[in-house]
C-alpha positions as CSV (number, residue, x, y, z in Angstrom):
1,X,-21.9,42.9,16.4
2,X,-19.5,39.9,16.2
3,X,-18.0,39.1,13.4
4,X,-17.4,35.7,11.4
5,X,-14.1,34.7,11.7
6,X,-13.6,31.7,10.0
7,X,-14.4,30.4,6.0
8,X,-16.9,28.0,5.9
9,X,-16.2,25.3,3.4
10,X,-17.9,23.6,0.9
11,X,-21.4,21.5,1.9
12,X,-20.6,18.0,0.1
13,X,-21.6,14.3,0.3
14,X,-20.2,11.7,-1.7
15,X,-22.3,10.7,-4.2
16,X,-23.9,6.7,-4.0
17,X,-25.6,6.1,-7.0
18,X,-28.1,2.9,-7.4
19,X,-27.2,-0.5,-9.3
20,X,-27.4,1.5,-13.2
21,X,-28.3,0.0,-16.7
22,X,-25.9,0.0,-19.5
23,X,-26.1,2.6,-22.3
24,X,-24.7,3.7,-24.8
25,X,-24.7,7.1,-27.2
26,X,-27.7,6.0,-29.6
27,X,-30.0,6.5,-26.3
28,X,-29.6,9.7,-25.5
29,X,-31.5,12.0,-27.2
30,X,-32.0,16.0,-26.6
31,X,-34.9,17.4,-24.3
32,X,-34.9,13.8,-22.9
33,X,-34.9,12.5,-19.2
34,X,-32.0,10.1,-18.8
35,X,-32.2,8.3,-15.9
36,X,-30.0,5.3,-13.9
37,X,-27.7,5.0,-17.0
38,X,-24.4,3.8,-17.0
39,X,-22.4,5.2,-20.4
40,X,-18.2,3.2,-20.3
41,X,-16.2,4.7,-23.4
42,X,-19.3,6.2,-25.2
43,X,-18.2,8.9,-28.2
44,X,-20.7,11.8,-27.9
45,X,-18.9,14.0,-30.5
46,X,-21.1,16.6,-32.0
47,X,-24.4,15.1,-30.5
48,X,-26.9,17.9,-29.1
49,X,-27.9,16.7,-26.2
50,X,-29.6,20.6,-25.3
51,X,-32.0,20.5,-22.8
52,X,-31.5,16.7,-21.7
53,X,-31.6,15.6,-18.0
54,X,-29.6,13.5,-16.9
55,X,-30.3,12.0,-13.6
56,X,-28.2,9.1,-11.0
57,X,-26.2,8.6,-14.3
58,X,-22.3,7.5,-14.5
59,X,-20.3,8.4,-17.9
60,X,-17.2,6.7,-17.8
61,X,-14.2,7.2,-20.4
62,X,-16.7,9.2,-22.6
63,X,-15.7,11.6,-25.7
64,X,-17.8,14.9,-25.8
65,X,-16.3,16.6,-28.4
66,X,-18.4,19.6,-29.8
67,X,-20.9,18.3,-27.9
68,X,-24.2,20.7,-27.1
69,X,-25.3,20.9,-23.5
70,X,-27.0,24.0,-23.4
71,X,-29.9,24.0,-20.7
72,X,-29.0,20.7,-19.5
73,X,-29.4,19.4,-16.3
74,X,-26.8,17.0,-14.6
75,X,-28.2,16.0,-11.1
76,X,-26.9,13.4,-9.0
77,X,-24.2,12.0,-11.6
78,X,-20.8,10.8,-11.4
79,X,-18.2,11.5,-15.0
80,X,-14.8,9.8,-14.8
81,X,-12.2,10.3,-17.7
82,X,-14.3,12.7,-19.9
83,X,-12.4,14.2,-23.2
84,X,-13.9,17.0,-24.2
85,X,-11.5,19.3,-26.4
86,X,-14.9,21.9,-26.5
87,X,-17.4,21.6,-24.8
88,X,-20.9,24.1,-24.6
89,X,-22.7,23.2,-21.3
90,X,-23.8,27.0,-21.1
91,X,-27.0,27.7,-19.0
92,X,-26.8,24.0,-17.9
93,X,-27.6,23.3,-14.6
94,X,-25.3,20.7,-12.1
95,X,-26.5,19.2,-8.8
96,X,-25.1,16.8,-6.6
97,X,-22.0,16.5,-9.8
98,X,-18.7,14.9,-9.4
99,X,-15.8,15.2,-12.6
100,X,-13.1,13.4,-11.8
101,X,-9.6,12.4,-13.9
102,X,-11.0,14.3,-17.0
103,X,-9.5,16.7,-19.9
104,X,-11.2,19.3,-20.8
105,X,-10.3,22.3,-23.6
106,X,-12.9,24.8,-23.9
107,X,-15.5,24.4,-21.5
108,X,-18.4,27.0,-22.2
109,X,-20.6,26.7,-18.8
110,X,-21.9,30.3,-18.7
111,X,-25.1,31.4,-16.8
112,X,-24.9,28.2,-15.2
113,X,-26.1,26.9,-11.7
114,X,-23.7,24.8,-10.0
115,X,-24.5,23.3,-6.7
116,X,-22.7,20.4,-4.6
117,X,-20.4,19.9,-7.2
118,X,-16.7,18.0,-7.0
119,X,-13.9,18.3,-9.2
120,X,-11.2,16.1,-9.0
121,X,-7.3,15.5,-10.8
122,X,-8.5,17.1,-13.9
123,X,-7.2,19.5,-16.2
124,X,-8.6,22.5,-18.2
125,X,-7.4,25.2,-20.6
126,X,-10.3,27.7,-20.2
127,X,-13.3,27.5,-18.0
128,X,-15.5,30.7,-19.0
129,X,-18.2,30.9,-15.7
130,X,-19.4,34.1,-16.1
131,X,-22.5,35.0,-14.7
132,X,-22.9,31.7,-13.3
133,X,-23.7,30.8,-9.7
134,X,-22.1,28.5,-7.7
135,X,-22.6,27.0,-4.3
136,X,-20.7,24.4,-2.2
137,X,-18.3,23.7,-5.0
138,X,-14.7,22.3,-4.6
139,X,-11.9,22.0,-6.7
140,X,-9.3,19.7,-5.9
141,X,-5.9,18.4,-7.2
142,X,-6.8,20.1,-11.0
143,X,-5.1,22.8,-13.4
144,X,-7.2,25.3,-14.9
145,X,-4.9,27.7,-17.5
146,X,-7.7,30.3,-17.5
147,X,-10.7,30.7,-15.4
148,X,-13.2,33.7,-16.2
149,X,-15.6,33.7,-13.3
150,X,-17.1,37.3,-14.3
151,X,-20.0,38.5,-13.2
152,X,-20.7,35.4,-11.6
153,X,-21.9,34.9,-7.9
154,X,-19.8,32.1,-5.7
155,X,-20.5,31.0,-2.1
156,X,-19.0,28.1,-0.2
157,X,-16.4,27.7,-3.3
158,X,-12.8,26.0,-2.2
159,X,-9.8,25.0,-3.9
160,X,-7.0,22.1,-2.9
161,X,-3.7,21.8,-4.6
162,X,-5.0,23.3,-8.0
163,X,-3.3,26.0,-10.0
164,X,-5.2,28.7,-12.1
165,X,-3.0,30.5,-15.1
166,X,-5.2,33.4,-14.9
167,X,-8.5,34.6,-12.9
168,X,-11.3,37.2,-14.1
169,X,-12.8,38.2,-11.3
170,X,-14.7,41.3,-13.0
171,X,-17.8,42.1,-11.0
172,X,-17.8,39.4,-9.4
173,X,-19.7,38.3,-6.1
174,X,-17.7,36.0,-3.7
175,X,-18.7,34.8,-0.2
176,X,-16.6,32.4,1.7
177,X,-14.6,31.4,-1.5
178,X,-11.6,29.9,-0.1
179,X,-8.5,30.7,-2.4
180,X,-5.8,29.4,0.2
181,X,-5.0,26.2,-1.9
182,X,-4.9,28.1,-5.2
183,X,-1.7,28.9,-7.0
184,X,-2.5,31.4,-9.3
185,X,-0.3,33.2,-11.9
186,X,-2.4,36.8,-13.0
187,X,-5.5,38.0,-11.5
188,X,-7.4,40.4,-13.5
189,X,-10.3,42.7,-11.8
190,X,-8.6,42.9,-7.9
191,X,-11.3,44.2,-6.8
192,X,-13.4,41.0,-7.5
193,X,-11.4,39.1,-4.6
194,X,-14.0,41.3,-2.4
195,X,-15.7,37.9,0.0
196,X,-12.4,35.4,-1.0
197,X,-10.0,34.1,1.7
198,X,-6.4,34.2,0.6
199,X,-3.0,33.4,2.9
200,X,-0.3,35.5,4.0
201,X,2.1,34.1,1.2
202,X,-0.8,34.8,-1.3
203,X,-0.8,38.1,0.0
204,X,2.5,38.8,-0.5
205,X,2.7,37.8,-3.9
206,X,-0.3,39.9,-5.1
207,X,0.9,43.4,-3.3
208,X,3.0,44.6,-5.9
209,X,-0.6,44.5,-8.3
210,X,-3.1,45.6,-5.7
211,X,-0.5,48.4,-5.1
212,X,-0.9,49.3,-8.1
213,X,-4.8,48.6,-8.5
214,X,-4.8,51.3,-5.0
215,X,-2.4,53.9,-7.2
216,X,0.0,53.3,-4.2
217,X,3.5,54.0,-5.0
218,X,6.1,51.6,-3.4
219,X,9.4,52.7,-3.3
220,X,12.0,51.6,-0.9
């Protein structure tokens, strides 16, 4: 039986959205379908938005502080420049997604589905994932201070130039998530880096913890 040798990367097109009509917050409405809107510098503080669709839209410079996601569905839709010091996007779902140049604090996105997503040059203090799923997702160029991807399921899931302050990995399911171009300061849960890829350097750095995670005593 052969086996695979190599990480398969994320699946991703760039994203070509249609000519879009101008918008702005007093549109959007919760449960709603949004679609071929263009939002520039809307303020979308405290709105509840739960359960709208949002579909070949582009949010540009927009404010989402406190703002309610929950069961939302992003497909096809482009967000530059988003500040969003808390955010609750939990059991929202993202398709064809790129976030680019943005500041987020708190992003709640549990039980999520994430799919053919980019993230780009943006900056996060705490992503909680948990038991999300994500597929053909890449992080690039963005600093995350703690990411909790327990319990979640990841396949096709890369990262370039970004660093991570900590990683929950409890009980977590990884298949070709590519960890080469990830700086990461404390990993919690070892045994959730089961399916990553990681570089000899990486490897080096995290012996002294999986030794021990193992109950391997190093002396020299």
């Amino acid at each position: 039986m052969r086996t695979r040798s190599t990480t398969r990367p994320p699946v991703l097109e760039r994203l070509v959205l249609p000519p879009l009509e101008d918008a702005d917050a007093s549109q959007l409405a919760a449960q709603e379908h949004h679609e071929g809107l263009r939002l520039v510098g809307a303020d979308l503080t405290g709105c509840d938005l739960t359960g709208a669709t949002f579909t070949e839209c582009e949010l540009v410079g927009v404010t989402a502080h406190t703002t309610i996601l929950q069961h939302s569905r992003l497909i096809e839709t482009r967000i530059e420049r988003l500040n969003a010091p808390v955010l609750d996007a939990t059991r929202s779902t993202w398709r064809d997604v790129e976030l680019s140049g943005s500041r987020v604090g708190a992003l709640d996105i549990y039980d999520a589905e994430i799919r053919s997503t980019r993230c780009t040059g943006s900056k996060f203090d705490w992503i909680n994932l948990r038991s999300s799923t994500l597929e053909d997702v890449l992080f690039e160029d963005c600093t995350i201070n703690e990411l909790d991807l327990g319990g979640a399921s990841a396949a096709r899931v890369a990262f370039v130039n970004c660093h991570v302050g900590s990683l929950a990995l409890a009980h977590t399911r990884l298949a070709d998530v590519d960890l080469r171009g990830l700086e990461i300061g404390t990993i919690s849960n070892l045994e959730g880096l089961a399916g990553a890829t990681v570089d000899a350097q990486q490897v080096s750095t995290l012996a002294p913890a999986l030794a021990s995670h193992l109950g391997i005593r190093v002396e020299g």
